[in-house]
N, CA, C and O atoms as a GROMACS GRO file, in nm:
protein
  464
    1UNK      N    1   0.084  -0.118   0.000
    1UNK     CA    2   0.000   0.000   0.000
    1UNK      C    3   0.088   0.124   0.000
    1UNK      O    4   0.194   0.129   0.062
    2UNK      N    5   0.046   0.211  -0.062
    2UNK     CA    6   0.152   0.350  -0.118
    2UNK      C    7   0.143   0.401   0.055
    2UNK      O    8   0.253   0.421   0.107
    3UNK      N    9   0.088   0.411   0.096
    3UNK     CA   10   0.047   0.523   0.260
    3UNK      C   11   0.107   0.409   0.388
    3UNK      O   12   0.109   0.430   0.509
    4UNK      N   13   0.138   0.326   0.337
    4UNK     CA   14   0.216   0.211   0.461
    4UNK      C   15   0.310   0.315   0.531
    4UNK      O   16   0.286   0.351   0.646
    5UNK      N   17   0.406   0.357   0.470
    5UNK     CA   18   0.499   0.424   0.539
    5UNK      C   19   0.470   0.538   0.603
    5UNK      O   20   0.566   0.594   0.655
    6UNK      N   21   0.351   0.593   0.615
    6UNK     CA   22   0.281   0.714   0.697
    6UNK      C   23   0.187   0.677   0.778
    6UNK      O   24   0.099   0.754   0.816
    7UNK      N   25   0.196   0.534   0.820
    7UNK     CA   26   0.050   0.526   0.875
    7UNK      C   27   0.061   0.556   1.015
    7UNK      O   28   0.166   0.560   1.080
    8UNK      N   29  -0.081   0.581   1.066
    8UNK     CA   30  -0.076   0.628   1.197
    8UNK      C   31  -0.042   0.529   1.344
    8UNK      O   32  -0.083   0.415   1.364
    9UNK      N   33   0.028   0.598   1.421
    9UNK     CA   34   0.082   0.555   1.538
    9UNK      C   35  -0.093   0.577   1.690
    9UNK      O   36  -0.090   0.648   1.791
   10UNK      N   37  -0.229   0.475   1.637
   10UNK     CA   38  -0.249   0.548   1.688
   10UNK      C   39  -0.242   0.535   1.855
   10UNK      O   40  -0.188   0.440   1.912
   11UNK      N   41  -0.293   0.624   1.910
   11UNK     CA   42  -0.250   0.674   2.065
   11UNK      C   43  -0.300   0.560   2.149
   11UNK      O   44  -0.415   0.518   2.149
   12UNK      N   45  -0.208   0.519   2.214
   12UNK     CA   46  -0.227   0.354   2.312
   12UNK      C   47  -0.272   0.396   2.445
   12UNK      O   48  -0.210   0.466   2.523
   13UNK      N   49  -0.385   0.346   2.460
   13UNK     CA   50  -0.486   0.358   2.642
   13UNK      C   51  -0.391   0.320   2.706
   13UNK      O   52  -0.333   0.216   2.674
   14UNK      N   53  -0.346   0.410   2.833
   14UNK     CA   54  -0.304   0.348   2.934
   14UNK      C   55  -0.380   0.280   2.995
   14UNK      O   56  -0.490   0.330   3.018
   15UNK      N   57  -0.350   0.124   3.052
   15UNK     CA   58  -0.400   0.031   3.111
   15UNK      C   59  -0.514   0.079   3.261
   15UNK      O   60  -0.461   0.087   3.372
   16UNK      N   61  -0.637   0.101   3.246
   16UNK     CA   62  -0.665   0.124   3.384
   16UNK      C   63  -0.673   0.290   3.422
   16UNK      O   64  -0.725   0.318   3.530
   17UNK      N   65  -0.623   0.397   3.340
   17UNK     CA   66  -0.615   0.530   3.352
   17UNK      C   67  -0.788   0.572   3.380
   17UNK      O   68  -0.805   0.651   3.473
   18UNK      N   69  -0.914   0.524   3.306
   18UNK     CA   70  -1.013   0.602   3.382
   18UNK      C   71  -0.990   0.559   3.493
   18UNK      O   72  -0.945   0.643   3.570
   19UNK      N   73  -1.014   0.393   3.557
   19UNK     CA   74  -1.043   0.416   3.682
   19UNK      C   75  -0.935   0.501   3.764
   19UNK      O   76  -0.975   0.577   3.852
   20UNK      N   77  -0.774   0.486   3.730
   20UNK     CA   78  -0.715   0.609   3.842
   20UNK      C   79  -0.793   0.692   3.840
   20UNK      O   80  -0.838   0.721   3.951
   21UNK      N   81  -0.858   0.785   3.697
   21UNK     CA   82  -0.886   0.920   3.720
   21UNK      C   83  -1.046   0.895   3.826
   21UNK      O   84  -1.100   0.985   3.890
   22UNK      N   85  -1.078   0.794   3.819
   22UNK     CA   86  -1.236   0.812   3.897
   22UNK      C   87  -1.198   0.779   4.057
   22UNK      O   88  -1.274   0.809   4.149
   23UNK      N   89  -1.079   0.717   4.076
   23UNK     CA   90  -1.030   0.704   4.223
   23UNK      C   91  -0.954   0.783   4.275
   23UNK      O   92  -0.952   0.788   4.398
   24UNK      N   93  -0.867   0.868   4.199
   24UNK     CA   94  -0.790   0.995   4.236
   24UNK      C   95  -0.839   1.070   4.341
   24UNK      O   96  -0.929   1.151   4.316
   25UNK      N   97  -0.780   1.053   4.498
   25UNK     CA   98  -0.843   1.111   4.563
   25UNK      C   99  -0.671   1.206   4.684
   25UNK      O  100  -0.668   1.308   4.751
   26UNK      N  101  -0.560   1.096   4.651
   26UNK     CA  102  -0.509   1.160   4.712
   26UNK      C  103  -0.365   1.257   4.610
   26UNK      O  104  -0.378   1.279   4.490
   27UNK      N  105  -0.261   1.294   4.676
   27UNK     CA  106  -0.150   1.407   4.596
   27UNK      C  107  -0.052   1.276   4.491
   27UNK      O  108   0.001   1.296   4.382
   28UNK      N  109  -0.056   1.147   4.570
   28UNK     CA  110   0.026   1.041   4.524
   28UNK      C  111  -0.065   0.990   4.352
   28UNK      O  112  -0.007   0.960   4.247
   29UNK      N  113  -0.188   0.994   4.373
   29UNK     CA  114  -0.252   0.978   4.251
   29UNK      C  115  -0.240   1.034   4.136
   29UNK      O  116  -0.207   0.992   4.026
   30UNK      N  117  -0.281   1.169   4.189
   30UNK     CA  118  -0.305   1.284   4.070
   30UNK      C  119  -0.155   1.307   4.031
   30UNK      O  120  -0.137   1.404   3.957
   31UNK      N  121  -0.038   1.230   4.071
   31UNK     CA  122   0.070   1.279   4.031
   31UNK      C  123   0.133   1.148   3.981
   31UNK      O  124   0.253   1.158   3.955
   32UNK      N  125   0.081   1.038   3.964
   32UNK     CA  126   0.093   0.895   3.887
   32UNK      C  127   0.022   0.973   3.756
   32UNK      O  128   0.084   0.986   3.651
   33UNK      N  129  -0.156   1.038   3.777
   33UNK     CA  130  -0.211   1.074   3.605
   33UNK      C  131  -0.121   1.167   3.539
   33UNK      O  132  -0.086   1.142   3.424
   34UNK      N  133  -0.072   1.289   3.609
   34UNK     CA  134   0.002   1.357   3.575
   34UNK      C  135   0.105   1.244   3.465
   34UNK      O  136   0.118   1.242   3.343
   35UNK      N  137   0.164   1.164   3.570
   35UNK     CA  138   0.295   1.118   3.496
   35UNK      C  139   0.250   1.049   3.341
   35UNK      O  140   0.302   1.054   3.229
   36UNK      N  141   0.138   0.990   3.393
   36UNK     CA  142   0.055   0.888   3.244
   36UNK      C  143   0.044   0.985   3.133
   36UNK      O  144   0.072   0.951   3.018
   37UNK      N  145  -0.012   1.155   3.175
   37UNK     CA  146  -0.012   1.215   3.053
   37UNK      C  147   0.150   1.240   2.991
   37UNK      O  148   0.174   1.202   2.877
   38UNK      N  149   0.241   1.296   3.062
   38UNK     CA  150   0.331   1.312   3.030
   38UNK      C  151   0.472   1.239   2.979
   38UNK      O  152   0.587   1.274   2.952
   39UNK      N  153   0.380   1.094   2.985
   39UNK     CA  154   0.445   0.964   2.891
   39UNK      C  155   0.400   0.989   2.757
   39UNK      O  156   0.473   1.006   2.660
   40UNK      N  157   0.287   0.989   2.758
   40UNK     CA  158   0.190   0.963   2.638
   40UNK      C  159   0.249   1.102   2.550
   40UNK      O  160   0.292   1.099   2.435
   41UNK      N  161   0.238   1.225   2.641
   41UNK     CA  162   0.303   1.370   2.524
   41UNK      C  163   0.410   1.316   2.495
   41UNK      O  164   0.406   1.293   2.374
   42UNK      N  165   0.515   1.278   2.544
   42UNK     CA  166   0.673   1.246   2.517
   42UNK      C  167   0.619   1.097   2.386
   42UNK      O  168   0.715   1.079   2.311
   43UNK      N  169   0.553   1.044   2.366
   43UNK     CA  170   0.520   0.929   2.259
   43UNK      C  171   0.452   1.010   2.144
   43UNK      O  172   0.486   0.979   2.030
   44UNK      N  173   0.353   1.120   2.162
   44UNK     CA  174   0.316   1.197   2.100
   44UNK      C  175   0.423   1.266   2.039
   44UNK      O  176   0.412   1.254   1.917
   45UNK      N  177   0.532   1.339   2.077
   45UNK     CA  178   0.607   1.386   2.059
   45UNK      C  179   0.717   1.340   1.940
   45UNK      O  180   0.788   1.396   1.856
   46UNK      N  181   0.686   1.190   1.986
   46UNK     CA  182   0.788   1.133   1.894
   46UNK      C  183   0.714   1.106   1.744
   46UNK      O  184   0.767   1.104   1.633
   47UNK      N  185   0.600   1.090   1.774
   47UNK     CA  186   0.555   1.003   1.663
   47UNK      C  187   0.544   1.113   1.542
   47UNK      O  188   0.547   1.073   1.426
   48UNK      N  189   0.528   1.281   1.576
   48UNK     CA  190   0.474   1.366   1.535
   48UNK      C  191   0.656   1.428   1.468
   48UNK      O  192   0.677   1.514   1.383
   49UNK      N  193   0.714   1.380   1.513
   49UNK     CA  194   0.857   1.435   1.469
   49UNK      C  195   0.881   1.331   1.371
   49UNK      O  196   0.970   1.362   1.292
   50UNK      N  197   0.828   1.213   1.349
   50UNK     CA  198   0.830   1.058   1.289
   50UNK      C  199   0.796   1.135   1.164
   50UNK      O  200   0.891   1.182   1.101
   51UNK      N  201   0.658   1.158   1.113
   51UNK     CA  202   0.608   1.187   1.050
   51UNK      C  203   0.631   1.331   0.981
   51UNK      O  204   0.601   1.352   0.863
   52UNK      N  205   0.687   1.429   1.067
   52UNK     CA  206   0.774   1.522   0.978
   52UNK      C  207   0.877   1.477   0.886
   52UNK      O  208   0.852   1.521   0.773
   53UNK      N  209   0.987   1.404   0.888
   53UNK     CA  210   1.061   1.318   0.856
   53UNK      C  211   0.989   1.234   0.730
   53UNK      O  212   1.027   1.213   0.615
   54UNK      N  213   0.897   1.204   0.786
   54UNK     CA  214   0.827   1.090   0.639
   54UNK      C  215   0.806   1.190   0.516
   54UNK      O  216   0.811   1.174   0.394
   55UNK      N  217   0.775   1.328   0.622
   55UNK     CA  218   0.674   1.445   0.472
   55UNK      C  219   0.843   1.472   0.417
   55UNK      O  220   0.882   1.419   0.313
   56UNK      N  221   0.902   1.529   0.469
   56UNK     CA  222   1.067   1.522   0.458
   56UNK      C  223   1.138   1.416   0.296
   56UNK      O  224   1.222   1.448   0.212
   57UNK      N  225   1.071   1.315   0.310
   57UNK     CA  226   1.134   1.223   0.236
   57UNK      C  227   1.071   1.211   0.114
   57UNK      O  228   1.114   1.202  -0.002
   58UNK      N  229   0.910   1.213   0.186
   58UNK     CA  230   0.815   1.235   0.030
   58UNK      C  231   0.857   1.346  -0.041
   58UNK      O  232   0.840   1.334  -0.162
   59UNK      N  233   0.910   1.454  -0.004
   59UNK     CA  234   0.920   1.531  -0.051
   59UNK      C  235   1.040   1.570  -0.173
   59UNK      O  236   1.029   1.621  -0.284
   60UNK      N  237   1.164   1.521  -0.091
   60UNK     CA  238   1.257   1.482  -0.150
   60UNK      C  239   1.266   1.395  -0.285
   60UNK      O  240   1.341   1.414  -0.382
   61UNK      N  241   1.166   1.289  -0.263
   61UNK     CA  242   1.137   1.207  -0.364
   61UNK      C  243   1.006   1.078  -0.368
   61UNK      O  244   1.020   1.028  -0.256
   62UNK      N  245   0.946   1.038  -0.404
   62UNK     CA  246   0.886   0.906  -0.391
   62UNK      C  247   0.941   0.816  -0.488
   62UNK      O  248   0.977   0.826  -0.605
   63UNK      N  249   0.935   0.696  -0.374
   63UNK     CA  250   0.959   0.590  -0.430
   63UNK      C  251   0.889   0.453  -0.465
   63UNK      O  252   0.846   0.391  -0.367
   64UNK      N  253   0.876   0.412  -0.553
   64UNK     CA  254   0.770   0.314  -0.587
   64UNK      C  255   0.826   0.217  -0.701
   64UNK      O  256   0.881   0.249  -0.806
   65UNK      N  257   0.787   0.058  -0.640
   65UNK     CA  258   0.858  -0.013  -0.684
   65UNK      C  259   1.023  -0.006  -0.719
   65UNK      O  260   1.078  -0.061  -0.814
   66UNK      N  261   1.066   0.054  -0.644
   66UNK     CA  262   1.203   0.041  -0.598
   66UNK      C  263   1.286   0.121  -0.747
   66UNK      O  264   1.380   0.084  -0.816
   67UNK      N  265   1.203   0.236  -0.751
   67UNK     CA  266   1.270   0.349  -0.839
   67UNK      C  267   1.250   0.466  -0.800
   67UNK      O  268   1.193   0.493  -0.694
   68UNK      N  269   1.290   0.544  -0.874
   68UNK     CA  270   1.304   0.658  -0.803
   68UNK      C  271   1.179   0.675  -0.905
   68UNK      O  272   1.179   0.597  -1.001
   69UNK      N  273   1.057   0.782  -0.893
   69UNK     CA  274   0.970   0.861  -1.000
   69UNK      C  275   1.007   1.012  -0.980
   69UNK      O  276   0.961   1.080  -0.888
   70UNK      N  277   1.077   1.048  -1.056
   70UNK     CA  278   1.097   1.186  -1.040
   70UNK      C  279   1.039   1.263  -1.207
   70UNK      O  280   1.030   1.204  -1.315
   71UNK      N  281   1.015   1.376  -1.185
   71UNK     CA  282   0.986   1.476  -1.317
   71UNK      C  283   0.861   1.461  -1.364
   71UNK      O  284   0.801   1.548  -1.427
   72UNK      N  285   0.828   1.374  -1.342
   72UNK     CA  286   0.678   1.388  -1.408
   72UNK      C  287   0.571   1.443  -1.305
   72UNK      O  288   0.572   1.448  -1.182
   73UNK      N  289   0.491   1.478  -1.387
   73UNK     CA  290   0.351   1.579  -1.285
   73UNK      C  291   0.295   1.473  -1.220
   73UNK      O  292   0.305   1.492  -1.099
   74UNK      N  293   0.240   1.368  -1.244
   74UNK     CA  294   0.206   1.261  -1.091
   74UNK      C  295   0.244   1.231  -0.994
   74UNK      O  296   0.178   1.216  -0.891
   75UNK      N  297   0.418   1.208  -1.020
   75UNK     CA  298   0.510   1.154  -0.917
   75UNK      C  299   0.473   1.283  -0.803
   75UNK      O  300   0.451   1.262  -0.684
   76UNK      N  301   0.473   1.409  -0.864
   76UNK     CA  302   0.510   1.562  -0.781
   76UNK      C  303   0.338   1.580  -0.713
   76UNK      O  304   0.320   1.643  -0.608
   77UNK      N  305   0.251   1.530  -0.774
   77UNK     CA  306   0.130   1.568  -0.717
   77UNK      C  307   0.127   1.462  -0.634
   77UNK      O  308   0.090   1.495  -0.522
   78UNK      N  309   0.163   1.297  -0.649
   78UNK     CA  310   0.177   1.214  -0.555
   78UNK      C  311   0.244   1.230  -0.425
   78UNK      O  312   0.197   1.188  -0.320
   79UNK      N  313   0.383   1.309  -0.440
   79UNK     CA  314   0.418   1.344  -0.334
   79UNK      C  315   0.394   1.461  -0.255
   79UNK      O  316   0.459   1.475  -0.152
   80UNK      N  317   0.324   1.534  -0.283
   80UNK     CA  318   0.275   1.627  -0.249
   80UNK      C  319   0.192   1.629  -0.155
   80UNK      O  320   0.215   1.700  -0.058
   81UNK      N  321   0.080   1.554  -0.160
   81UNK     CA  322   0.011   1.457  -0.140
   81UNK      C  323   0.006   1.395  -0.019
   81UNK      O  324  -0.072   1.398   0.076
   82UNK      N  325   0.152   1.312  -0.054
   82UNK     CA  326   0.196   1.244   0.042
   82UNK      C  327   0.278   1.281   0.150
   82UNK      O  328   0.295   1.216   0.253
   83UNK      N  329   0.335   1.406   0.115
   83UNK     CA  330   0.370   1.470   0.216
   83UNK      C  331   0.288   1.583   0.322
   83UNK      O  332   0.334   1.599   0.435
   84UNK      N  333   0.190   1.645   0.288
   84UNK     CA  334   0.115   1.738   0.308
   84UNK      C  335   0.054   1.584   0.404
   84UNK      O  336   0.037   1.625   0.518
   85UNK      N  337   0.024   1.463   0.400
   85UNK     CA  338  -0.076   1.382   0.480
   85UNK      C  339  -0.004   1.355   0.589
   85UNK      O  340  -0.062   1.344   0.697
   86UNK      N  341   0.124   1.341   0.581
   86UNK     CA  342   0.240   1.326   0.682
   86UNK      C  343   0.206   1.443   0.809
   86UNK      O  344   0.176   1.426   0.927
   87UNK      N  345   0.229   1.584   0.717
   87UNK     CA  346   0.276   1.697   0.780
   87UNK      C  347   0.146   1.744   0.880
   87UNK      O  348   0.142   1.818   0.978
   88UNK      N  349   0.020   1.650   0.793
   88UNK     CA  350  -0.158   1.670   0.867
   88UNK      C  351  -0.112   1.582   1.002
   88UNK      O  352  -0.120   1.618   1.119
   89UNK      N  353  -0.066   1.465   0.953
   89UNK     CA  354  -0.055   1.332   1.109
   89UNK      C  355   0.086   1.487   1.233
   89UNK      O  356   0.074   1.511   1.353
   90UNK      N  357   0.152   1.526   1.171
   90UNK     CA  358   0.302   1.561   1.280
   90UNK      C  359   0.191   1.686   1.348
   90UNK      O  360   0.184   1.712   1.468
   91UNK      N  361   0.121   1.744   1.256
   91UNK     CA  362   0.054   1.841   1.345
   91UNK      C  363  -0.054   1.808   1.476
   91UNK      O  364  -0.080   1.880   1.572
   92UNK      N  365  -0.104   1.671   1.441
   92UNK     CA  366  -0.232   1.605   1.496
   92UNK      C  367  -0.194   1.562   1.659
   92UNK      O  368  -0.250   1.562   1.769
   93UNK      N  369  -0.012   1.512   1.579
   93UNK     CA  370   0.011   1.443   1.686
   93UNK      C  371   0.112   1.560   1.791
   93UNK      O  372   0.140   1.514   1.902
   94UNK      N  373   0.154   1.676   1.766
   94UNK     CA  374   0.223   1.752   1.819
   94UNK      C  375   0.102   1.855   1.920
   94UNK      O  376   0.139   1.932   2.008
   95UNK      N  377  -0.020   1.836   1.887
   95UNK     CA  378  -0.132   1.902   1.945
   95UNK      C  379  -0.159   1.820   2.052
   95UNK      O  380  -0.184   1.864   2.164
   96UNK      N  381  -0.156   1.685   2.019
   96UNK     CA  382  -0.188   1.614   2.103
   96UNK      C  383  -0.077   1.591   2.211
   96UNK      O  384  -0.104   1.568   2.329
   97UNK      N  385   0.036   1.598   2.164
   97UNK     CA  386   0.128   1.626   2.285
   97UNK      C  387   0.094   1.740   2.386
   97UNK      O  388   0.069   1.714   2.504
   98UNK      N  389   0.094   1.866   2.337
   98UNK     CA  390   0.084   1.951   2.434
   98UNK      C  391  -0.097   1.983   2.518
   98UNK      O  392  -0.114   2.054   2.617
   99UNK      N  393  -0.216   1.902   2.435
   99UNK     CA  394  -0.289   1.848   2.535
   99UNK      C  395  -0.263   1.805   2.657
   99UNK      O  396  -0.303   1.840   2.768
  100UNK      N  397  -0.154   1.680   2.602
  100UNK     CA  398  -0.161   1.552   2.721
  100UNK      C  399  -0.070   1.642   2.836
  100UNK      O  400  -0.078   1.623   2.957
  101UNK      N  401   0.005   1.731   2.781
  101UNK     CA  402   0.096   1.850   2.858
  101UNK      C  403   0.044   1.949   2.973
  101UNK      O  404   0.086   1.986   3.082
  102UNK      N  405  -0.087   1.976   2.881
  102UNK     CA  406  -0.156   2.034   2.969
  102UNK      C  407  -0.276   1.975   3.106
  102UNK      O  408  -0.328   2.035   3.201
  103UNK      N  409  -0.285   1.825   3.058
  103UNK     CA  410  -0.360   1.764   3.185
  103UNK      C  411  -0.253   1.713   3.263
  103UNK      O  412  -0.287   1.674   3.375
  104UNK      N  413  -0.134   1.704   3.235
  104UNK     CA  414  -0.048   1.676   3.347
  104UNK      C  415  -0.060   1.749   3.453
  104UNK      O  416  -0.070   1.703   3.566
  105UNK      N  417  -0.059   1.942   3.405
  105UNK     CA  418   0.014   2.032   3.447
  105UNK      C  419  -0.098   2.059   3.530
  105UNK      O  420  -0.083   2.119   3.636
  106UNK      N  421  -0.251   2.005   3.475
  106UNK     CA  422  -0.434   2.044   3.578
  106UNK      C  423  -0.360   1.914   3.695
  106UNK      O  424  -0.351   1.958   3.810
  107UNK      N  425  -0.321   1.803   3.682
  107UNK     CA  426  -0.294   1.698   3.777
  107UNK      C  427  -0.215   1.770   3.894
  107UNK      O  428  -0.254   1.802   4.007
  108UNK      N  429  -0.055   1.788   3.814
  108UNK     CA  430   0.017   1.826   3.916
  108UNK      C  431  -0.044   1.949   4.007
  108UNK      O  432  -0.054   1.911   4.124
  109UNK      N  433  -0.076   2.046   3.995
  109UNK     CA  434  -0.192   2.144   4.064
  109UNK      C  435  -0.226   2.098   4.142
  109UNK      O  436  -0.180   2.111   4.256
  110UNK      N  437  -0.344   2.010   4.100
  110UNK     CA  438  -0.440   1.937   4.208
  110UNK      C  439  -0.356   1.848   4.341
  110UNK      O  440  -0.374   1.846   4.463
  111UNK      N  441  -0.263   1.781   4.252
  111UNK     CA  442  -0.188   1.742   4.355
  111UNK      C  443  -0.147   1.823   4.489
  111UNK      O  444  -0.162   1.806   4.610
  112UNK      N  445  -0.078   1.931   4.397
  112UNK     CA  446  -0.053   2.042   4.528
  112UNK      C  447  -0.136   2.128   4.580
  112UNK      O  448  -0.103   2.218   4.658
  113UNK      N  449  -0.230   2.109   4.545
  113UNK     CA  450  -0.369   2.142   4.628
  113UNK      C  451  -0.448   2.051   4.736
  113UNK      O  452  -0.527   2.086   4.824
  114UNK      N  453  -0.397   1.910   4.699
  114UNK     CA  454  -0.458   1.814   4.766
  114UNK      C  455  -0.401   1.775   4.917
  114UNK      O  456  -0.282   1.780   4.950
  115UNK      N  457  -0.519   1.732   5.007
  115UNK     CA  458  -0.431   1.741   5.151
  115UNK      C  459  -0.492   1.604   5.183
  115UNK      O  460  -0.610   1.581   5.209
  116UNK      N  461  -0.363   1.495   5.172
  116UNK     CA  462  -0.372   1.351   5.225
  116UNK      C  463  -0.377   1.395   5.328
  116UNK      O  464  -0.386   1.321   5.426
   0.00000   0.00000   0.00000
């Protein structure tokens, strides 16, 4: 499949994360969710720099069936294409990093608001 090499990383449930968030009651909790988001941005992070890199390469060139297609108006609208879908996933996933950034940062708060 031409889009194999762009496909999406998508975002893996931490095991059990609603119920922490529905049992979160003391500073030790809300600072385990904290940490869960701020795994997940740092994976976000990566995957979204992954995919810059892919638009990077489409861009440079596509390759198909193990040639190069360069000069012709398909190859250039193909990669175009194919890079612009890349550069849609690095943005998707770089937003979604600094989401998961920002419920860390509501956790850690709460934490230090919270009185075990």
């Amino acid at each position: 499949m031409i889009l194999g090499g762009c496909a999406t990383e998508w975002p893996v449930k931490p095991a059990g994360l609603e119920q922490k968030i529905e049992a979160a009651r003391t500073r030790a909790d809300h600072r385990e969710i904290a940490a869960v988001y701020e795994q997940q941005a740092e994976g976000d992070s990566v995957a979204a720099e992954r995919h810059r890199g892919l638009a990077r390469a489409y861009e440079r060139g596509y390759i198909a069936g193990g040639s190069r297609v360069r000069g012709s108006s398909t190859a250039r609208r193909e990669n175009k294409s194919l890079a612009a879908h890349c550069e849609n996933l690095a943005r998707i996933y770089q937003q979604a990093a600094e989401e998961n950034l920002a419920l860390a940062t509501e956790h850690r708060q709460v934490a230090a608001e919270t009185k075990d």
